[in-house]
ZAMIPA-160282 format. One record per residue (C-alpha): residue in three letters; x, y, z. Coordinates in pm, whole numbers, plus 50000, padded with zeros to 5 digits. Layout:
BEGIN
AlaXYZ;...
REM end
This chain:
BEGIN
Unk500005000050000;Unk501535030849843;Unk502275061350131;Unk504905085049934;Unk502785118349866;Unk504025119149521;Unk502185085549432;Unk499095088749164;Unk496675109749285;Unk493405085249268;Unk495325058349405;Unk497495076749702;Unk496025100349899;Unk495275086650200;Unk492065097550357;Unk492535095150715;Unk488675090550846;Unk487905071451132;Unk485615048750940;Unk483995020951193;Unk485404981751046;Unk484914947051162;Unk488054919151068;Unk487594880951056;Unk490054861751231;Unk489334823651277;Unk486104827851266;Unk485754859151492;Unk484654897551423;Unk486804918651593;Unk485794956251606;Unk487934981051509;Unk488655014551320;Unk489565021450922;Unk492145047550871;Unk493955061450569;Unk491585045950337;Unk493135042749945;Unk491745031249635;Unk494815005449714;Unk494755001550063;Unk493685009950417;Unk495015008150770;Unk493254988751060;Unk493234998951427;Unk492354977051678;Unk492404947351909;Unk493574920351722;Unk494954883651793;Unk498314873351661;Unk498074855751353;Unk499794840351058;Unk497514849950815;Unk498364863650482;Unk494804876550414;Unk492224889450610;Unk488534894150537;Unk486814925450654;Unk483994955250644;Unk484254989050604;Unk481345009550700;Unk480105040550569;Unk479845071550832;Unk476525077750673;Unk473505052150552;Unk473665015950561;Unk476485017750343;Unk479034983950427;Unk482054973750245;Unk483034935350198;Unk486364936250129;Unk489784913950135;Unk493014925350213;Unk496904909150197;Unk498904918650559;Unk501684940150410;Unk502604950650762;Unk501634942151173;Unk503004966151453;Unk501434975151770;Unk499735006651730;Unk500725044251808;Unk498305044752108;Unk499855015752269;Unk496994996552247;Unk496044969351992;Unk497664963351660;Unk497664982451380;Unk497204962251004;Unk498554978650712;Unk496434959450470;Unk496524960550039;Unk493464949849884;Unk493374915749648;Unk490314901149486;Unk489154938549400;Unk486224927349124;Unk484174953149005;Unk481604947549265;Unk483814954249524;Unk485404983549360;Unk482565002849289;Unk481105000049641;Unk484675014749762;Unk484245043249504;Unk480625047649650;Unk482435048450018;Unk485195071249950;Unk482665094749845;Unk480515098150105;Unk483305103250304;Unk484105137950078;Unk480235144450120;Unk479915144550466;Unk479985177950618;Unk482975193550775;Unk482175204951159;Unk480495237651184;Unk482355268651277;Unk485375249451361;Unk487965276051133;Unk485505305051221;Unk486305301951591;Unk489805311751490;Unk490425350751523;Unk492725376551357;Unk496485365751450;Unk495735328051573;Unk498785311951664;Unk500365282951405;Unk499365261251708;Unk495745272151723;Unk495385270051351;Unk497115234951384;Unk494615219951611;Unk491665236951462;Unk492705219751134;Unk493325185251305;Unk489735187951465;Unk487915184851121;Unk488635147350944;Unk490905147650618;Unk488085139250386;Unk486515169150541;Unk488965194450495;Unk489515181250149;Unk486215188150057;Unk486015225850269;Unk489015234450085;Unk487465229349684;Unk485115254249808;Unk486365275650036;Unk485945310350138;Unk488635336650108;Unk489195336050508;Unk489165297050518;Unk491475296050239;Unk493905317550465;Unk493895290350701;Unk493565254350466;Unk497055269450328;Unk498415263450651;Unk497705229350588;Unk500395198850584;Unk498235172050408;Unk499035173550014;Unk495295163649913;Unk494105193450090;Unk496325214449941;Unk495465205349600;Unk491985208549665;Unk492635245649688;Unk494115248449383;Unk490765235549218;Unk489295263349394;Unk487485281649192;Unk487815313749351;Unk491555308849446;Unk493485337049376;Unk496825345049189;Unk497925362249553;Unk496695329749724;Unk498575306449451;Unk501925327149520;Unk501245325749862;Unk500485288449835;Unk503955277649662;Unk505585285849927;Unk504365256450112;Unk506985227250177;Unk504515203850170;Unk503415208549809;Unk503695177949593;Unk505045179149244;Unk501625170249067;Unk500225200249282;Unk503065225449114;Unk501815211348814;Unk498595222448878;Unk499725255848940;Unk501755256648687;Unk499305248048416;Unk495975266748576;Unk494855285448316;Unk493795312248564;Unk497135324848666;Unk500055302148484;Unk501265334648281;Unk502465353448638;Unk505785355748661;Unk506205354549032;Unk504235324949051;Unk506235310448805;Unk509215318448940;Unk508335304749269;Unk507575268949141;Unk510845267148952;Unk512485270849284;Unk510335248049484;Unk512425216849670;Unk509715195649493;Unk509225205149148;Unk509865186148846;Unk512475192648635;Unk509725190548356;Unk507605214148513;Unk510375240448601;Unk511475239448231;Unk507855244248131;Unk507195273948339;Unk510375290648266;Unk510815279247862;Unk509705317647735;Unk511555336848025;Unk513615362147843;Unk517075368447945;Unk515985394748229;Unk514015373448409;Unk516365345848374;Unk519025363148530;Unk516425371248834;Unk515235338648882;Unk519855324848881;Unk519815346349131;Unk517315328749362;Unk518775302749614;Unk517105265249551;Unk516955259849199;Unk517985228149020;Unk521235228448936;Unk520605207748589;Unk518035241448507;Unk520475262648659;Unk523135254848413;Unk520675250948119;Unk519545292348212;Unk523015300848246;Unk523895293747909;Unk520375313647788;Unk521955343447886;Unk525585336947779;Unk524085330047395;Unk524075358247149;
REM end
């Protein structure tokens, strides 16, 4: 089960949700809790028996409706869990048929349907400490805040920038009211994926700004594809602005330099 942020979008991100489960084991139901559910994947928390197994059968249920989730799943990884109590099961999904995937698709998105919790970012005031904003952002689930942040206000975009999860991030970007002062503001963020600079790079609503652009050349995590592409019609000015900005690639650094040195 893939966890690198950079991994495809509709299979990797992770939606960390809470999501009440039930796993077989010899014969048993053992209660327990779905997290970081993937179109791949999903992590089990809970009080589980030792086993051998190599597969486990289990349920996912829906936080909303009648909504359950028959699914099988190959034990890529056991370890007690971070609470100190139970186990935790890293499981990858086999047998997927199309049954089964479809009712996962129909899971995942009630999870980005159900609402966020009311007034949770609008109890934040002017000048909130990064540890306020932290905690108000870890109160609302990840499925939540992925779904706040596609539609966001202009004062709850402030705050969702703040954000360290990638898939909320890019939700902003899909924004339709985000802004070309947001989107600067935005690239600044370290925990920006390269698919997201992409994004940003190729939104048709501000891909022609040059600070923008400049910023995602210099980003830790852009592609060099993507840094060529927003930089491929810089003219010799703005080259020599952007060599002169600490963190670029040093393969595009040398390929600007000699822009500037040709006649």
């Amino acid at each position: 089960m893939s966890g690198h942020p950079d991994d495809s979008h509709r299979q990797g991100y992770r939606f960390r949700t809470g999501v009440r489960a039930e796993v077989q084991f010899g014969g048993q139901l053992f209660p327990c809790e779905a997290q970081n559910i993937s179109r791949s994947g999903v992590l089990l928390v809970g009080e589980f028996p030792a086993s051998s197994a190599e597969t486990v059968d289990f349920t996912l249920k829906a936080p909303t409706g009648r909504l359950t989730v028959e699914l099988r799943g190959r034990i890529i990884r056991s370890r007690p869990s971070g609470g100190g109590e139970g186990l935790s099961l890293a499981l990858e999904f086999v047998d997927m048929d199309e049954t089964r995937r479809d009712a996962l698709e129909v899971l995942l998105a009630r999870l980005l349907e159900t609402p966020p919790a009311a007034g949770t970012l609008d109890s934040l005031k002017p000048g909130a400490s990064p540890a306020e904003i932290k905690h108000a952002l870890e109160a609302i689930a990840l499925p939540q805040r992925i779904a706040l942040a596609s539609r966001a206000s202009l004062k709850e975009r402030e705050i969702l920038r703040q954000d360290t999860n990638a898939a909320v991030l890019e939700a902003l970007v899909h924004n339709p009211s985000f802004t070309v002062v947001e989107a600067r503001a935005l690239a600044g963020s370290v925990y920006l994926i390269s698919a997201t600079l992409e994004s940003l790079a190729t939104n048709a609503r501000f891909k022609d700004d040059e600070e923008l652009r400049m910023a995602i050349a210099v980003h830790p995590r852009v592609s060099v594809a993507t840094a060529e592409k927003v930089t491929a019609d810089f003219k010799v000015p703005q080259v020599k602005k952007l060599l002169a900005k600490p963190g670029l690639n040093q393969l595009l650094r040398e390929k600007l330099f000699r822009r500037t040195t040709q006649r």
